[in-house]
Backbone of each chain as ProteinMPNN parsed JSONL, in Angstrom:
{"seq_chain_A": "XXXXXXXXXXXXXXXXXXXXXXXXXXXXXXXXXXXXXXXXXXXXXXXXXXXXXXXXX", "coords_chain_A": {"N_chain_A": [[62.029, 96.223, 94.067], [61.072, 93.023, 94.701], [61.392, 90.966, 94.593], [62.893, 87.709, 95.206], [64.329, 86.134, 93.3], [65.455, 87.401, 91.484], [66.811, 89.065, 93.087], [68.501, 87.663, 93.556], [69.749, 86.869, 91.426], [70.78, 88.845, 90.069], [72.886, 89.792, 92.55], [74.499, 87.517, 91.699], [75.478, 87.954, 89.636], [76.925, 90.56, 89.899], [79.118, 89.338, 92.167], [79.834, 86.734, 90.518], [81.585, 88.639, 88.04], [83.338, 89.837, 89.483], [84.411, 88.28, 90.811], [85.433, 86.595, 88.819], [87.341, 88.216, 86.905], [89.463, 88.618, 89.127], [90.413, 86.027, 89.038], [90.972, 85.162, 86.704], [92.735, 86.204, 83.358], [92.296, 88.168, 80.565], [90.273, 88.119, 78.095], [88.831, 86.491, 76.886], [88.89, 83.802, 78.704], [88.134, 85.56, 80.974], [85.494, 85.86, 80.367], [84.107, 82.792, 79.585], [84.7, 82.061, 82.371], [83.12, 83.489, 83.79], [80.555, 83.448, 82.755], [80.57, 80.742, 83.762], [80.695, 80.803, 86.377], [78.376, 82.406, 87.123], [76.169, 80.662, 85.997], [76.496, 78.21, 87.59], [76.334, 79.409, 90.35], [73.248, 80.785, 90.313], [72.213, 78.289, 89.404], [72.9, 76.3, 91.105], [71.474, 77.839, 93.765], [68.733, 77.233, 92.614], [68.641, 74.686, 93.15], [69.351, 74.19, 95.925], [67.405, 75.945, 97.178], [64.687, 74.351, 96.25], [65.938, 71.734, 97.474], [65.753, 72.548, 100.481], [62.946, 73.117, 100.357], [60.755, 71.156, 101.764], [61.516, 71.4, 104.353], [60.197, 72.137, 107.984], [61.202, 75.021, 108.986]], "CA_chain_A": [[62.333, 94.836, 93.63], [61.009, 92.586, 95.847], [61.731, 89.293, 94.015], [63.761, 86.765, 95.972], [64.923, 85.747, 92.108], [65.818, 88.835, 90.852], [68.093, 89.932, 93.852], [69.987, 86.543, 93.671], [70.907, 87.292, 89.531], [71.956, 90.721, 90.587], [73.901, 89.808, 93.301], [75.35, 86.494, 90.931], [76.52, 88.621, 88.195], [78.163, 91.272, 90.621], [79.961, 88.564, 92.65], [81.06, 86.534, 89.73], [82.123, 89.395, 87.721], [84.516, 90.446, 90.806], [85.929, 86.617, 90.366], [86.476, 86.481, 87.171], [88.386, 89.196, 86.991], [90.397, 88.435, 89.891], [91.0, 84.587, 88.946], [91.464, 85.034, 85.28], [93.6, 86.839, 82.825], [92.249, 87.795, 79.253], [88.539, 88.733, 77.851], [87.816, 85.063, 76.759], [88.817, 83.545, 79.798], [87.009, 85.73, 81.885], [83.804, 85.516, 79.773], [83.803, 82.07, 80.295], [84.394, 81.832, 83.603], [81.987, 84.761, 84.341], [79.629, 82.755, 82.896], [79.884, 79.205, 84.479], [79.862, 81.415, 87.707], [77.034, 82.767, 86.939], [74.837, 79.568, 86.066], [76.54, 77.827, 88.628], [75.415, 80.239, 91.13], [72.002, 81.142, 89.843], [71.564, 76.753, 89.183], [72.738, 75.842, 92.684], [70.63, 78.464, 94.561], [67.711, 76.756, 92.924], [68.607, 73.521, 93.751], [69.146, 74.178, 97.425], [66.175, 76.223, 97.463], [64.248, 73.151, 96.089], [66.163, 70.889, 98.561], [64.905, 73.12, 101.305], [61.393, 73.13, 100.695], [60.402, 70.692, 102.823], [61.954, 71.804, 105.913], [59.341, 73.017, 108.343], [61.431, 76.059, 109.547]], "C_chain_A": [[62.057, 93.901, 94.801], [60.942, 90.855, 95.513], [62.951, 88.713, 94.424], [64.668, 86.274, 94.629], [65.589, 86.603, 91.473], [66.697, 89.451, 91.69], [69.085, 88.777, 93.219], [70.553, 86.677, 92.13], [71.954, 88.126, 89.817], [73.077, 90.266, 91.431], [75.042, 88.378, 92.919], [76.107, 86.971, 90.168], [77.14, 90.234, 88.856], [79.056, 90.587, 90.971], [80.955, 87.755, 91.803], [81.842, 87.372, 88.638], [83.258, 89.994, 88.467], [85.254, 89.266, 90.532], [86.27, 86.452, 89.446], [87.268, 87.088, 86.925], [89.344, 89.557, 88.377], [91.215, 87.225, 89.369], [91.618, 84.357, 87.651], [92.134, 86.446, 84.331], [93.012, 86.881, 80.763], [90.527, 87.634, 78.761], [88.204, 87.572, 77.293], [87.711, 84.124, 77.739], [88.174, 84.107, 80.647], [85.854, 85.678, 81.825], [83.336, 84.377, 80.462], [83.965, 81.417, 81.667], [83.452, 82.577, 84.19], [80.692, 83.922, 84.373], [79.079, 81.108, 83.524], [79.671, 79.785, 85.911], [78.912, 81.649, 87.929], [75.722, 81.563, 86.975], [75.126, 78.862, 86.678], [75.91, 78.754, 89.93], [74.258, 80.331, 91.187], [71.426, 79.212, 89.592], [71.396, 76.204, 90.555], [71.921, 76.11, 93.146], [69.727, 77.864, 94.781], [67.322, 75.397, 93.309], [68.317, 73.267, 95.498], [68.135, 74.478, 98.403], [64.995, 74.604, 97.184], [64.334, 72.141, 97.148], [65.639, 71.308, 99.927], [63.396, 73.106, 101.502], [60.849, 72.888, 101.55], [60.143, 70.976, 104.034], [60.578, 72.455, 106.545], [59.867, 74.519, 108.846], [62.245, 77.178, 108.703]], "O_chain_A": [[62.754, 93.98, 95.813], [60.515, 89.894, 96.153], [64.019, 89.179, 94.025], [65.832, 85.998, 94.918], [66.511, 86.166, 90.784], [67.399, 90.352, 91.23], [70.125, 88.951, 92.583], [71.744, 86.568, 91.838], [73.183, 88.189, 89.834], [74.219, 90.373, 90.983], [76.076, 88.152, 93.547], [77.256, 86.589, 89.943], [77.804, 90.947, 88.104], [80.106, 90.819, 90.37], [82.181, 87.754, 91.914], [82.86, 86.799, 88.251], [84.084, 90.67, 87.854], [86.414, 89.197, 90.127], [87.421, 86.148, 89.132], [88.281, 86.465, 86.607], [89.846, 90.666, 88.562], [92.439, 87.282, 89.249], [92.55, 83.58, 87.445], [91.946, 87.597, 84.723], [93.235, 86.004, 79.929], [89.773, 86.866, 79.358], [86.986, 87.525, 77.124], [86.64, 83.526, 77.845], [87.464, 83.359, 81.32], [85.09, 85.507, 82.775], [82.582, 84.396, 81.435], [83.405, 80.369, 81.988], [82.97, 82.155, 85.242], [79.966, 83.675, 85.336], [77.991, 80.555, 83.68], [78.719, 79.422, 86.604], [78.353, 81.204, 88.931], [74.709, 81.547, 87.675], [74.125, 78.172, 86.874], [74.771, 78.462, 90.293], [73.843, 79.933, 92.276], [70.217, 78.981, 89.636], [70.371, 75.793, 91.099], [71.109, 75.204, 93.333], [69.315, 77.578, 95.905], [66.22, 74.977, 93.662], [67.515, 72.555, 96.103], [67.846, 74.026, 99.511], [64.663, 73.94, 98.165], [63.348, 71.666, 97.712], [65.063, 70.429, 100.569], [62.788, 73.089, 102.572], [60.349, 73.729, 102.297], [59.102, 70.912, 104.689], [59.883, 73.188, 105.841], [58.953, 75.292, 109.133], [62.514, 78.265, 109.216]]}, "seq_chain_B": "XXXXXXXXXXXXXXXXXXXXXXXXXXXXXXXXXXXXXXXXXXXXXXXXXXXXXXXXXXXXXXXXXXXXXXXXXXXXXXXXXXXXXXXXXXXXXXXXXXXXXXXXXXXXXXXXXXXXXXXXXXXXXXXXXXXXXXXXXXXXXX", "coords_chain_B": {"N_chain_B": [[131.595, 73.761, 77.769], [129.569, 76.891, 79.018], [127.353, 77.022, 81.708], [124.353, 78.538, 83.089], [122.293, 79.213, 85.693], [119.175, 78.228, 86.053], [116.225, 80.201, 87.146], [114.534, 79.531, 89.74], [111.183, 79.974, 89.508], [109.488, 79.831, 91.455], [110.852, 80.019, 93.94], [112.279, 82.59, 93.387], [109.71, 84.504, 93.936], [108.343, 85.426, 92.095], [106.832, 85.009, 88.967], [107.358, 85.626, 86.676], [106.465, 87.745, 85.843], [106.784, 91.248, 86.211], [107.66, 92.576, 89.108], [106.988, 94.754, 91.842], [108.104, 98.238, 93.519], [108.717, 98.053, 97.222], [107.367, 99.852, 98.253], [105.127, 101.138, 96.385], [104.115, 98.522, 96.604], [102.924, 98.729, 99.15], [101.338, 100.757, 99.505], [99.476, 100.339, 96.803], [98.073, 98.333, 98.032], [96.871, 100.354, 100.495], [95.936, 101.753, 99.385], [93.677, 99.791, 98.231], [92.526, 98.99, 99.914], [91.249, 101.446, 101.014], [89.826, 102.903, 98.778], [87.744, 100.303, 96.825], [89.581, 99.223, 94.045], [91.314, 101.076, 93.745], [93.955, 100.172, 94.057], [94.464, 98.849, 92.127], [94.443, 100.893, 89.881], [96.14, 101.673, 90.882], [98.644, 100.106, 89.786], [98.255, 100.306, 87.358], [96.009, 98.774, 86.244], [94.062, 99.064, 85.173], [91.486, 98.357, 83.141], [90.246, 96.027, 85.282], [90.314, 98.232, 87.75], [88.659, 99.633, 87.459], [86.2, 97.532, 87.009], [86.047, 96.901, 89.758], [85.629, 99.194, 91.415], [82.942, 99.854, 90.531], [81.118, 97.519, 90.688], [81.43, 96.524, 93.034], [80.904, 99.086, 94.184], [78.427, 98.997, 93.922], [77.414, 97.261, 94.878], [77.303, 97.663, 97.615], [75.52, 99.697, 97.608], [73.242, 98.639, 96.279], [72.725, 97.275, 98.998], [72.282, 99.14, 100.752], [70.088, 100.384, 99.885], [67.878, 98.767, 99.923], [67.649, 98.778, 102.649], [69.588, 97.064, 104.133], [71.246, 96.886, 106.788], [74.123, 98.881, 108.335], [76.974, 97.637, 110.365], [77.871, 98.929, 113.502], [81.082, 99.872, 114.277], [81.049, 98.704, 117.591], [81.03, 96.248, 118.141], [79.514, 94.628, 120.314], [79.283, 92.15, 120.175], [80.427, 88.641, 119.102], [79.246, 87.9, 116.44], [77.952, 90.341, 115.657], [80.478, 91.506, 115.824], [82.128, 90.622, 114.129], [80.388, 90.791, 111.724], [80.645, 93.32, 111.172], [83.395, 94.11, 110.292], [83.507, 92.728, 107.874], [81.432, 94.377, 106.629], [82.969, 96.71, 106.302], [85.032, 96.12, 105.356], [84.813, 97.042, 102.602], [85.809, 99.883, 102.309], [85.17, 102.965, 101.772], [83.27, 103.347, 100.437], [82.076, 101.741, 102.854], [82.077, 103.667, 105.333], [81.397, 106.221, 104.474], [78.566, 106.402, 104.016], [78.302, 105.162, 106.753], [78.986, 107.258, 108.287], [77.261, 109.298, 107.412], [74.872, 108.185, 108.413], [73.514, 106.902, 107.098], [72.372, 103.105, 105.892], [70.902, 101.978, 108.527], [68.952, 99.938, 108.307], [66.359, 97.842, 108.655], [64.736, 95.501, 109.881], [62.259, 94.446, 109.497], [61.683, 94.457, 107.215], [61.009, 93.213, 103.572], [63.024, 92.677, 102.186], [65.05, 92.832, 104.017], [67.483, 91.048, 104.786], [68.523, 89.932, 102.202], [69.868, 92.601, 101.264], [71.335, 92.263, 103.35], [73.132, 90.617, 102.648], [74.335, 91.371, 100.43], [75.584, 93.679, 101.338], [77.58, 92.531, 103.313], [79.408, 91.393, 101.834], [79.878, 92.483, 99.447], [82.145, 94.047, 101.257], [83.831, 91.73, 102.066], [84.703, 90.717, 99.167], [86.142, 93.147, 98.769], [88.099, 92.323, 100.004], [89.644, 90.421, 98.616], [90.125, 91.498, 96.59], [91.748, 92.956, 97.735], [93.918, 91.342, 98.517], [94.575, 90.576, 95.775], [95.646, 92.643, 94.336], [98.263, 93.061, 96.098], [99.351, 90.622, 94.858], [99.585, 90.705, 92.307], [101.367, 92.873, 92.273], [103.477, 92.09, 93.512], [104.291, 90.233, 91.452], [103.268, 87.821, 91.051], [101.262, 87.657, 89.329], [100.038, 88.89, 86.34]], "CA_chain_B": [[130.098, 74.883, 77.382], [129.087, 77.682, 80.105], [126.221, 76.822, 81.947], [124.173, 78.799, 84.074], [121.591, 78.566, 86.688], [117.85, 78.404, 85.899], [115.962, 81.09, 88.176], [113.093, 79.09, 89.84], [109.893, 81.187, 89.646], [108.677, 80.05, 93.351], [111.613, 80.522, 95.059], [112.04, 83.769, 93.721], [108.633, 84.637, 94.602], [107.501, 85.833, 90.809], [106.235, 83.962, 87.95], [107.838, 86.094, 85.487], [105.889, 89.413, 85.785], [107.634, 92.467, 86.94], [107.296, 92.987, 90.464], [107.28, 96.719, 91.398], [108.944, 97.953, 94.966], [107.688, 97.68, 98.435], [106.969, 101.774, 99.2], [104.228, 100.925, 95.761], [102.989, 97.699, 96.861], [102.329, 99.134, 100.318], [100.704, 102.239, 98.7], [98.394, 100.053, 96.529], [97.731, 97.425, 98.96], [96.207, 100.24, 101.433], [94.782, 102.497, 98.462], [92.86, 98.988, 97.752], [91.939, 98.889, 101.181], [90.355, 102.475, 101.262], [88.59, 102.75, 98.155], [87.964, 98.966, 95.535], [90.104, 98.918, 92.738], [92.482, 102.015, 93.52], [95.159, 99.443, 94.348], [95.221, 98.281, 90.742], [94.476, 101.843, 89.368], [97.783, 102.503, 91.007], [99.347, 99.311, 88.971], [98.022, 100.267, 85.994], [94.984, 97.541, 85.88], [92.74, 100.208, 84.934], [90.209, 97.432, 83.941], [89.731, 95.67, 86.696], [90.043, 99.095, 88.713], [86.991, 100.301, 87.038], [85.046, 96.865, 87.491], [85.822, 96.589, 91.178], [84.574, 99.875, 92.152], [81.887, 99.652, 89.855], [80.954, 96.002, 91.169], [81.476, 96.34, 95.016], [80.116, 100.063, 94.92], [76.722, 98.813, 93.071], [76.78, 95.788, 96.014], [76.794, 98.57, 98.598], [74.284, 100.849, 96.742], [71.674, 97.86, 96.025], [72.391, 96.697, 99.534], [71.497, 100.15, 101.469], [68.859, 100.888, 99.053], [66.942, 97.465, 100.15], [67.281, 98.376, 104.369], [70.231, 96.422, 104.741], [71.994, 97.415, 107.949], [75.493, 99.051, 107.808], [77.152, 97.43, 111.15], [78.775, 99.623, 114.152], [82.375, 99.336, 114.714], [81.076, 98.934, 118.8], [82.349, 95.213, 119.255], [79.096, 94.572, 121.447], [79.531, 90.402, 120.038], [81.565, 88.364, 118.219], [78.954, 88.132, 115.827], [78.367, 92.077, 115.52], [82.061, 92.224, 115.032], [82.358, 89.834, 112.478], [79.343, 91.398, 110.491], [81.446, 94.792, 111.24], [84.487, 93.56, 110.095], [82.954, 92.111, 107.086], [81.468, 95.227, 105.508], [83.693, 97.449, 106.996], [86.561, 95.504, 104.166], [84.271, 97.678, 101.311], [86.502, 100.792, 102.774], [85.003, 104.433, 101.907], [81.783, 102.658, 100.347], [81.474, 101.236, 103.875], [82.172, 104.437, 105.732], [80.912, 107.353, 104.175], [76.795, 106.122, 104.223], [77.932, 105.037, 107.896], [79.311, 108.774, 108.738], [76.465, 109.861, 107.085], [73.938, 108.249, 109.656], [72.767, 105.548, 106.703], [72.523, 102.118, 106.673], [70.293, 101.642, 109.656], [68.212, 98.989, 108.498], [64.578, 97.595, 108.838], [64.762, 94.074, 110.096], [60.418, 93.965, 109.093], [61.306, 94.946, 105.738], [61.005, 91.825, 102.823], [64.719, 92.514, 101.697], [66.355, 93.094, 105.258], [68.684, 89.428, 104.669], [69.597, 89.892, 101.135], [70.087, 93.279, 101.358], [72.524, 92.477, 104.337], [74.383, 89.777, 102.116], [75.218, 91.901, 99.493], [76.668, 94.398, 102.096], [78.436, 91.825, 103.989], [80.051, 90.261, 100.325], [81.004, 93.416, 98.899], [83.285, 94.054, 101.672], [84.544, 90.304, 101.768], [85.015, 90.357, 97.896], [87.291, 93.8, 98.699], [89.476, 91.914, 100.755], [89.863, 89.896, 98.202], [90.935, 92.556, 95.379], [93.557, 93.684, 98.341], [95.233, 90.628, 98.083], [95.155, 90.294, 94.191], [96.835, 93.624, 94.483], [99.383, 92.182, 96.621], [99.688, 89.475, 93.985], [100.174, 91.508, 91.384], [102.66, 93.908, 93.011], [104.683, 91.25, 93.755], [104.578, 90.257, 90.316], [102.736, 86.66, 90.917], [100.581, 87.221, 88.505], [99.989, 89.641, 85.458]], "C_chain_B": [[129.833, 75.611, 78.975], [127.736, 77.165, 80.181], [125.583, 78.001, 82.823], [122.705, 78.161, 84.916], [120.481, 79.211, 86.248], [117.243, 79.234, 86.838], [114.498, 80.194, 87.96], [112.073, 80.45, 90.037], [110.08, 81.18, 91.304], [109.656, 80.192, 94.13], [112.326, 82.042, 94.759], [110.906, 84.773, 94.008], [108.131, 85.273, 93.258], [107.189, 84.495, 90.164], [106.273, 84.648, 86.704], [107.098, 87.32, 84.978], [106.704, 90.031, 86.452], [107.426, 93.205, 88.001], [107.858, 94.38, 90.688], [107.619, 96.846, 93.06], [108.339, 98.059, 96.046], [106.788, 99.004, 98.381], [105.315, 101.507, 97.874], [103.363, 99.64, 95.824], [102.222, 98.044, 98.368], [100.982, 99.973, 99.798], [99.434, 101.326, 98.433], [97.271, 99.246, 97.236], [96.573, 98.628, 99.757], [95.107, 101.32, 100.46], [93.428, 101.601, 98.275], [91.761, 99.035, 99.115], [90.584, 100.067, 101.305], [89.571, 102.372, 99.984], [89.247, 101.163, 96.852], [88.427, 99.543, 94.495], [90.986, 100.614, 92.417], [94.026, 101.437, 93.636], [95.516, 99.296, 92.82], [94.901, 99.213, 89.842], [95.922, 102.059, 89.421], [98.949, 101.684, 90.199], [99.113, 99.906, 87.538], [97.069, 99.18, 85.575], [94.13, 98.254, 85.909], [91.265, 99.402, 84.734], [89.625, 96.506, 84.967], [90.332, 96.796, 88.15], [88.317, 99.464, 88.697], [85.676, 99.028, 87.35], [84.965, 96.397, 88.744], [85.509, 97.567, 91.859], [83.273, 100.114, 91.841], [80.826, 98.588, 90.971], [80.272, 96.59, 92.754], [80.883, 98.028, 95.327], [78.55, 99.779, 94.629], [76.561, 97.813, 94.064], [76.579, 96.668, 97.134], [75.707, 99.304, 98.732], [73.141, 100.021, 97.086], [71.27, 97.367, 98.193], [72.026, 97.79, 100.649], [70.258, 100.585, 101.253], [67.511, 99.621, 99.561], [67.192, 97.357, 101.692], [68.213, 97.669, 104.776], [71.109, 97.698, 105.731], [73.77, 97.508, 107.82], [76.25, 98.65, 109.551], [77.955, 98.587, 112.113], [79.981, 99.439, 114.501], [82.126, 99.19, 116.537], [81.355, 97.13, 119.525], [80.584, 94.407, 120.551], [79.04, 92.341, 121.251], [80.15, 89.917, 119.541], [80.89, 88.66, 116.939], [78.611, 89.177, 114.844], [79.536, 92.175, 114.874], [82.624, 91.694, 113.858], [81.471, 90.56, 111.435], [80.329, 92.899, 110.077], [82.173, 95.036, 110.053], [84.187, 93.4, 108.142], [82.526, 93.203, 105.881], [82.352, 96.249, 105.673], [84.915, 97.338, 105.386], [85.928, 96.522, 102.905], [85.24, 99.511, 101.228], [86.12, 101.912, 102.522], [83.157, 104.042, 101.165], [80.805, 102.212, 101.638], [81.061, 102.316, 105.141], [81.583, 105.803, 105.568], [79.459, 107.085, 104.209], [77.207, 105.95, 105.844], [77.997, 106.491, 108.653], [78.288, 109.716, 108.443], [74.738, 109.349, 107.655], [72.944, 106.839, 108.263], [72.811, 104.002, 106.789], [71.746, 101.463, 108.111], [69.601, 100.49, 109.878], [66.873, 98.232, 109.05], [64.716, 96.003, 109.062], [63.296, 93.61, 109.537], [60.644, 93.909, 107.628], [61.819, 93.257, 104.73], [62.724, 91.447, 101.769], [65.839, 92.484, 102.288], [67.833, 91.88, 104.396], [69.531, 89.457, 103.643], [70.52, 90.78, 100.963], [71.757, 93.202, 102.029], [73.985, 91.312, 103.602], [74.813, 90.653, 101.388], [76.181, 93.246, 100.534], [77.927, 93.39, 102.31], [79.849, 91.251, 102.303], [80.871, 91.599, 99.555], [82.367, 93.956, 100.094], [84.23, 92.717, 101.533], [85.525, 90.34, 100.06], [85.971, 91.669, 97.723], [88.452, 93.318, 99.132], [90.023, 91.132, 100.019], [90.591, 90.474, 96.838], [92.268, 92.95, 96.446], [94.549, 92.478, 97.936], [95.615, 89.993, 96.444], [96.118, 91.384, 93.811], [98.32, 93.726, 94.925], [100.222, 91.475, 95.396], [100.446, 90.05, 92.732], [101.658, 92.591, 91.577], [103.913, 93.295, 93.126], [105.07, 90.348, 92.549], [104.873, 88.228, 90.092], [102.226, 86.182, 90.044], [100.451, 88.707, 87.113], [99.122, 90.873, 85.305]], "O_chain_B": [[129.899, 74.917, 79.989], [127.029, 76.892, 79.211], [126.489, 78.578, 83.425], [122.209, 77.04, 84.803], [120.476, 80.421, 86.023], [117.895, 79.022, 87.861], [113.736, 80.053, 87.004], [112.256, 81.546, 90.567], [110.543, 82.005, 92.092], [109.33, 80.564, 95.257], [112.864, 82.652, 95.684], [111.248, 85.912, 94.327], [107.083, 85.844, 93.559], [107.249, 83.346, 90.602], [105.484, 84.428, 85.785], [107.177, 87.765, 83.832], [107.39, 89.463, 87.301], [107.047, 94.374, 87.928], [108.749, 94.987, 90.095], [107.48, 95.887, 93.819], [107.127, 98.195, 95.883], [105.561, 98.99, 98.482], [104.257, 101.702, 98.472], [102.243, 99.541, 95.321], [101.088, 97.643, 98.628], [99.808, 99.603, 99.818], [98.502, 101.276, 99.235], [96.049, 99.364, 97.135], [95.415, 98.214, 99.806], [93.93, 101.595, 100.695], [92.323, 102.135, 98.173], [90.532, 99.098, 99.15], [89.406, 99.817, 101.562], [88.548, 101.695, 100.085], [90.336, 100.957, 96.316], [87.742, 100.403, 93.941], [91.204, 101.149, 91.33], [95.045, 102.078, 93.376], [96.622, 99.563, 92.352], [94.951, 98.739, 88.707], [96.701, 102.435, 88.546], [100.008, 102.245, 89.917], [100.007, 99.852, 86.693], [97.327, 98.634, 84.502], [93.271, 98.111, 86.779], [90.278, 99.484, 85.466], [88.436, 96.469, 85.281], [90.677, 96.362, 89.249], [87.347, 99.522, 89.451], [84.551, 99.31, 87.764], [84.073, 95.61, 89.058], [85.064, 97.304, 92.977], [82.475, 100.53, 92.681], [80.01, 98.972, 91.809], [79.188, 96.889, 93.252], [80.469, 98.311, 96.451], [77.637, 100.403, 95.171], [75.4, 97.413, 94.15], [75.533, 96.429, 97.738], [75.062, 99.52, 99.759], [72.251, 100.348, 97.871], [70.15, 97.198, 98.676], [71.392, 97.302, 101.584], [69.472, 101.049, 102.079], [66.31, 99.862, 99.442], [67.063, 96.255, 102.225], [68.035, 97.363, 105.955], [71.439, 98.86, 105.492], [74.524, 96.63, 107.4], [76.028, 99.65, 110.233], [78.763, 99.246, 111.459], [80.003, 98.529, 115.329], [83.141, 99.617, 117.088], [81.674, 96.778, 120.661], [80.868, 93.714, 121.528], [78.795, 91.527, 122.142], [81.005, 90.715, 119.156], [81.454, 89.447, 116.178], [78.813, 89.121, 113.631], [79.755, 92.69, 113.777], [83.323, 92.146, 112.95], [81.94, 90.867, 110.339], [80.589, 93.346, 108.959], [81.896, 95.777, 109.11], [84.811, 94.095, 107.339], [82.912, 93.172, 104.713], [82.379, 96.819, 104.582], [85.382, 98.228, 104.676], [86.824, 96.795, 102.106], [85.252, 100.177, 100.193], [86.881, 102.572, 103.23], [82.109, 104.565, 101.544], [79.577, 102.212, 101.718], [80.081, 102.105, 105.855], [81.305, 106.462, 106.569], [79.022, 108.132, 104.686], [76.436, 106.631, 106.52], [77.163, 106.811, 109.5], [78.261, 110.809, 109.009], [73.696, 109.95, 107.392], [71.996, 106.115, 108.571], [73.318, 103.566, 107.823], [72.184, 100.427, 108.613], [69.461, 99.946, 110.973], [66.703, 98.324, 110.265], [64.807, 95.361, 108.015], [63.174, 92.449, 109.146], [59.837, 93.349, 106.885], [62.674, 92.444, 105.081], [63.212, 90.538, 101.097], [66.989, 92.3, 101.89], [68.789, 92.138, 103.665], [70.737, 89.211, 103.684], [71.673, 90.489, 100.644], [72.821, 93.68, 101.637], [75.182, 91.23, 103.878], [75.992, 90.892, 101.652], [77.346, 93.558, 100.287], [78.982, 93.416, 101.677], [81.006, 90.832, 102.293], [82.051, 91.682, 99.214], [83.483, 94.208, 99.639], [85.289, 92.759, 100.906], [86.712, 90.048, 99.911], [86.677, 91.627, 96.716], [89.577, 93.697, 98.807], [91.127, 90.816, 100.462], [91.477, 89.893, 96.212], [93.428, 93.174, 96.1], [95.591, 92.547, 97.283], [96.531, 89.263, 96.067], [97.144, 91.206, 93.153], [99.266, 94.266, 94.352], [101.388, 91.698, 95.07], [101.596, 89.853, 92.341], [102.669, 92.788, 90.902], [105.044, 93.741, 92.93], [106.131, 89.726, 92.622], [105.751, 87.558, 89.547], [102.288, 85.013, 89.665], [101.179, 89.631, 87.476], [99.203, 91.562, 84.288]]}, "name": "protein", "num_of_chains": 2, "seq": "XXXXXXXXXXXXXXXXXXXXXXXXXXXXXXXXXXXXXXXXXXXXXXXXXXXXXXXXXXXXXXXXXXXXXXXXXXXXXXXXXXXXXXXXXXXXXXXXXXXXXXXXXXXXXXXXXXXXXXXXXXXXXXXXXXXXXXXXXXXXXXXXXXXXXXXXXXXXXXXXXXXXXXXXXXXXXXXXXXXXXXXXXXXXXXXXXXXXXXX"}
């Protein structure tokens, strides 16, 4: 796997799967928090990546 | 009319779960420590036992399998010791590949960095099941 996109999912939907089920209580609550973790995570990334571009270094 | 006295949650330190006694929050607390999600095996949180060694052993797995470096407990920086420190918190996930001479790491290789986050995170994100274990034990939360 050598896709810079494809680790960061993987390692989005391990990480927020560990929080959700620390922070929340209850298989609809953690769904949706699993999942705004998730596309928060996986949305940011590409924002920052984006915002980065530029940079020369 | 008899009255009595309301029992605040926070100053008795619950929130109306059934806190269980020290000699078992110790226990789970350092079970959590050694391997993810035996702390809340030992509560009885069987599912989130099963998805935190699941989880944090599949963040160790992906992140040896991709060259990430398993740190030495040798202290030679702060930084070193923080990285140490860091996966070190993953507890028999972190130890047994290091006892076993893996982990070494390829700094050339095109996954070294991520590789080394998901190490570094699955220990972090154990230290973070110890103290929900805590939490629970002490009967903070459910």
């Amino acid at each position: 796997m050598k896709s810079h996109f494809a680790m960061m999912v993987v390692f989005s939907i391990l990480t927020s799967l560990v929080i959700a089920f620390i922070a929340k209580n209850g298989a609809r609550e953690r769904t949706r928090y699993f999942l705004f973790l998730l596309g928060a995570f996986v949305l940011l990334s590409i924002v920052a990546g984006w915002l980065m571009y530029p940079f020369p270094f | 009319m008899e009255t009595r006295p309301v029992q605040d949650p926070e100053a008795t330190g619950t929130l109306g779960f059934p806190p269980v006694g020290t000699p078992k929050t110790l226990a789970a607390c350092v079970g959590a420590a050694i391997v993810p999600g035996l702390g809340h095996a030992l509560l009885g949180k069987w599912d989130r036992a099963a998805v935190f060694f699941c989880s944090i052993g599949l963040m160790v797995t992906i992140g040896i399998w991709f060259d990430g470096r398993l740190w030495s407990p040798d202290f030679d920086g702060i930084v070193a010791a923080l990285k140490f420190v860091a996966e070190a918190g993953a507890g028999v996930f972190y130890w047994i590949p290091w006892l076993q001479g893996a982990g070494i790491g390829d700094p050339t290789a095109y996954t070294y960095d991520y590789a080394n986050v998901f190490l570094y995170v699955a220990g972090l994100l154990n230290m973070l099941v110890i103290v929900d274990v805590f939490d629970i034990a002490k009967g903070r939360k459910p």
